[in-house]
N, C-alpha and C positions, 0 to 999 in steps of 0.2 A: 566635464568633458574628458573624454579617456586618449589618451595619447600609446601609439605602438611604437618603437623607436629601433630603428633595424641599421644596424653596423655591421657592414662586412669587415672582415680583419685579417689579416696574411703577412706572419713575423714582425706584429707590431706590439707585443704585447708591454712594453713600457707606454707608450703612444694612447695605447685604448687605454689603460690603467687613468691614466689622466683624464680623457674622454670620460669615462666613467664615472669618474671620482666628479668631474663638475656636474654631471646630469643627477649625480646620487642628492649632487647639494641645492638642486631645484628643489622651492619649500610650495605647500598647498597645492601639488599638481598629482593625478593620478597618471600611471604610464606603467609599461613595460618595455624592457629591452630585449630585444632580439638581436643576439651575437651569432652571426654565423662566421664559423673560423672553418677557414681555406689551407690551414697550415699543417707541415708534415706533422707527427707524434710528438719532438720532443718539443719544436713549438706549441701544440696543444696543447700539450701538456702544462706550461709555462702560461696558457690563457687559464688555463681551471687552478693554478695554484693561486693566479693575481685575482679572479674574479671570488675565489673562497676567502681572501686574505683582506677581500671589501663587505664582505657578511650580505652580501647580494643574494637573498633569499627566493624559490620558487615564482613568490606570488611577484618580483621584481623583474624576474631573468630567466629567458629560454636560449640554451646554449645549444647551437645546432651545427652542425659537422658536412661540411664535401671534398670529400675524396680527392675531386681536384680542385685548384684556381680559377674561380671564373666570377668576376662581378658583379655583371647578369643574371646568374643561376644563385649565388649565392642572394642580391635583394629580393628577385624573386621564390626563395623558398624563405623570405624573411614575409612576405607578402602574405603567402598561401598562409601562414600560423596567427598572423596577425589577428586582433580582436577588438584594437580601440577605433574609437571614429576617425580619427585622422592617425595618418602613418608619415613618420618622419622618416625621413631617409640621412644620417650624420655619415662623415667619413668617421674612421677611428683615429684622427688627431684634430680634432677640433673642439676649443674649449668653448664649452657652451657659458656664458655670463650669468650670474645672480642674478632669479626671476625671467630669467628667460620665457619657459612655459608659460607666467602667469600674464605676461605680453602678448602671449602668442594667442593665449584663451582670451584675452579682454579685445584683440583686435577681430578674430574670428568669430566672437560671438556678436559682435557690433555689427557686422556685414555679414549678413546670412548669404552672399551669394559669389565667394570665396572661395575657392577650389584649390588653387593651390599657389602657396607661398614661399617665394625664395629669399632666402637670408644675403646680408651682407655681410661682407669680411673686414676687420676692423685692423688684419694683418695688413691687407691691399693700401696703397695710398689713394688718399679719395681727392686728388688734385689732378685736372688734365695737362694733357703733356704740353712740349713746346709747340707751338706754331705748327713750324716743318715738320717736325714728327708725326702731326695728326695731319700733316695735307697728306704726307708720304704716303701713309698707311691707307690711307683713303683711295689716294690713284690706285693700288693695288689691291682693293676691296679687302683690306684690312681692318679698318677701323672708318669712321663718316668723317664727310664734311665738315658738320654741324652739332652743337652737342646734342648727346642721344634724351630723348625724355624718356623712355622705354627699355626696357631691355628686350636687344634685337638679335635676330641671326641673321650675319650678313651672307650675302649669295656666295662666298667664300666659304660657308658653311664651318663659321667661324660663331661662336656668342658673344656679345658684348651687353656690358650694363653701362648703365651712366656713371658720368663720373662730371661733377662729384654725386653721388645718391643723397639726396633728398626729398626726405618724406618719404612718402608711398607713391611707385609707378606701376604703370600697368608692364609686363612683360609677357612674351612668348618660347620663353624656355626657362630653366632653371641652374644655374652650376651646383654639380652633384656632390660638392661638400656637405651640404645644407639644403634641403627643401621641404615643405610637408604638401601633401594631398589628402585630401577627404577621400577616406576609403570608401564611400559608399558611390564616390566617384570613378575610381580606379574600375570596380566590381560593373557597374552600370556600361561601362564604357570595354569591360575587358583587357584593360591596359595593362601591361607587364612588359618587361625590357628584353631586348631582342636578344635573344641568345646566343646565334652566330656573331655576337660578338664578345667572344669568351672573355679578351683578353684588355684590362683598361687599359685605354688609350683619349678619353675622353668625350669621344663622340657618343660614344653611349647612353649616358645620362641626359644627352640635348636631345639626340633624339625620343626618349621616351616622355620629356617633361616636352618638350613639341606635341606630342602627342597629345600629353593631359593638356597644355592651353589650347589647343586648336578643339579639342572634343567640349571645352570649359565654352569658350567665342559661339561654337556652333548653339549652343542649350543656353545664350544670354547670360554666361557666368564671369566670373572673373577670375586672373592668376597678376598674382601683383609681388612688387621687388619691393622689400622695407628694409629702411634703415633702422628704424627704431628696434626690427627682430634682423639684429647680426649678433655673428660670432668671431673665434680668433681662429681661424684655421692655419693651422701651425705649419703644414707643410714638411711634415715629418720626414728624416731622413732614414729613420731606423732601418726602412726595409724600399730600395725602391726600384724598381724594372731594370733591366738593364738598358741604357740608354741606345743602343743598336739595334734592339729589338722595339720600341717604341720609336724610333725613328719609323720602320716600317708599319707599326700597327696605325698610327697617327693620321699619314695621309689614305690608308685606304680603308678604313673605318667612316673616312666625312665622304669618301665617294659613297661607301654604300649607304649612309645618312639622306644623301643626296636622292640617291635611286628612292629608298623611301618616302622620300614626304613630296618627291615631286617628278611627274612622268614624260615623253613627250618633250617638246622643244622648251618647257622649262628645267627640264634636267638636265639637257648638252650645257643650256647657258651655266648652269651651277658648276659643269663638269670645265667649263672654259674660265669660271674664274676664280675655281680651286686652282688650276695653273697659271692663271694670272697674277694669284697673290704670290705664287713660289719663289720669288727674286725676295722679294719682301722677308716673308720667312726666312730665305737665306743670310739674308743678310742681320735681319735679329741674330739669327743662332752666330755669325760670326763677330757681332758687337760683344756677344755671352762666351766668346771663345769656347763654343760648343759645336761637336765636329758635322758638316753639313754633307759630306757625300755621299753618305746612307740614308741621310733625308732626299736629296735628288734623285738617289737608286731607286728609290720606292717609290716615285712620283714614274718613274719609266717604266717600274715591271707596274705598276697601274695599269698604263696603255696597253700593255702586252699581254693583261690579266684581266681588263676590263670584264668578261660578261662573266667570268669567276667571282669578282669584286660585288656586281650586282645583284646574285645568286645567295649572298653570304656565305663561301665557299672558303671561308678562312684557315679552315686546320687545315684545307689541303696546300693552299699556299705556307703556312707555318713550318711543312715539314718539306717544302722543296726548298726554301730559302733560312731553314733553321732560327726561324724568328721564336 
């Protein structure tokens, strides 16, 4: 089985180095990596000197280049060059574990009817919280009730996975440190990540891996959360958004998530308790002493932007509000 393995990368280049180096040490597995770097020249540059400095030969690695930053546009031109049967999607700080691959091939070969697989993270703590913590989260379509068996997207247009993960569950999205899909999947299905959403902010990757499990559900397939295929995603600092600008891109990225996958009187309710969770949120960010008035701000030019939001009209908001 042929594995594609597609890392976007942007001023990380100690991060991917690392990335690299654990995927090089996966033994008996065939693959290719596709790096697509987002970064100016001298960061480039800095990617071709670490990836010559790992003896990462042709038949290994295809190093591909965009002009500008974009997530979206960078996995998907990771996509179009792809070649193996299933296409992984890695962040570039996550270390992938000894035999990774050869887990990944022993469980997908067992279950022929497997589409697509998200990994767990063995950084996360796999303990649920206290009590009131997880009622709180809940009154605010935060987090549930009850423990999750599944990994869910709650009407907050939020993902959550179980906790703790055991074994193998079935899921309806993917967190996009880590996921693989059967390319012949993707292609059948025309699936590629939305591009008006240049900028990560998170929603991105849920909505396209919503995509792949709902197109999987419809055709009798399956997309499943394993613990057995986790990683360490490290959560690299090397290089990260600026926090005032992700403040913005955050809430109105899960609107337009929202407008996608649901039309009609199911998408007000999604749109009623994305602001229902916002006190919630709030008050995370102020546990994290992480500053929340530019999170609020964006939750109001939302309402003021709404049918721009739903349009994916982003760069024109990016340059009225220099996000």
């Amino acid at each position: 089985m042929n594995f594609s393995i597609i890392i976007p990368t942007y001023r990380r280049s100690a991060s991917l180095e690392a990335t690299l180096r654990s995927i090089l040490a996966q033994e008996n597995a065939v693959f290719e990596v596709i790096v697509i770097s987002q970064s100016e020249d001298a960061a480039h540059a800095e990617v071709i000197r670490m990836i010559a400095t790992l003896g990462m030969g042709s038949n290994h690695l295809k190093l591909l280049r965009l002009a500008a930053p974009s997530s979206t546009a960078a996995r998907n031109a990771g996509i179009e060059v792809a070649t193996g049967d299933w296409v992984i999607f890695s962040d570039d700080d996550v270390i992938w574990p000894a035999r990774l691959l050869a887990k990944l091939t022993a469980k997908i070969s067992a279950s022929g009817d497997i589409v697509m697989l998200a990994a767990g993270d063995t950084c996360r703590p796999n303990l649920r919280g206290s009590l009131w913590r997880r009622w709180l989260s809940a009154l605010f379509c935060a987090g549930t009730w009850r423990p999750l068996r599944s990994g869910k997207v709650l009407p907050s247009i939020q993902g959550r996975y179980p906790v703790p993960l055991i074994g193998d569950v079935p899921t309806e999205w993917a967190m996009g440190y880590w996921f693989a899909v059967r390319r012949d999947h993707m292609e059948a299905h025309r699936l590629r990540f939305d591009e008006r959403m240049s900028r990560y902010a998170y929603a991105e990757d849920l909505l396209f891996s919503v995509q792949c499990a709902r197109a999987a559900c419809r055709n009798g397939l399956r997309s499943i959360l394993s613990e057995e295929i986790s990683v360490a995603h490290m959560v690299s600092t090397e290089w990260r958004s600026p926090s005032a600008f992700a403040e913005l891109c955050g809430p109105w990225n899960r609107i337009f998530v929202a407008s996608q996958l649901y039309s009609g009187f199911m998408f007000w309710t999604r749109l009623l308790a994305i602001y229902w969770s916002l006190p919630h949120q709030v008050a995370v960010r102020l546990v994290l002493r992480r500053p929340c008035a530019r999170y609020i701000y964006a939750h109001w030019l939302a309402l003021r932007h709404l049918s721009r939001i739903r349009r994916g009209s982003f760069d024109e908001l990016y340059r009225l509000y220099g996000a």
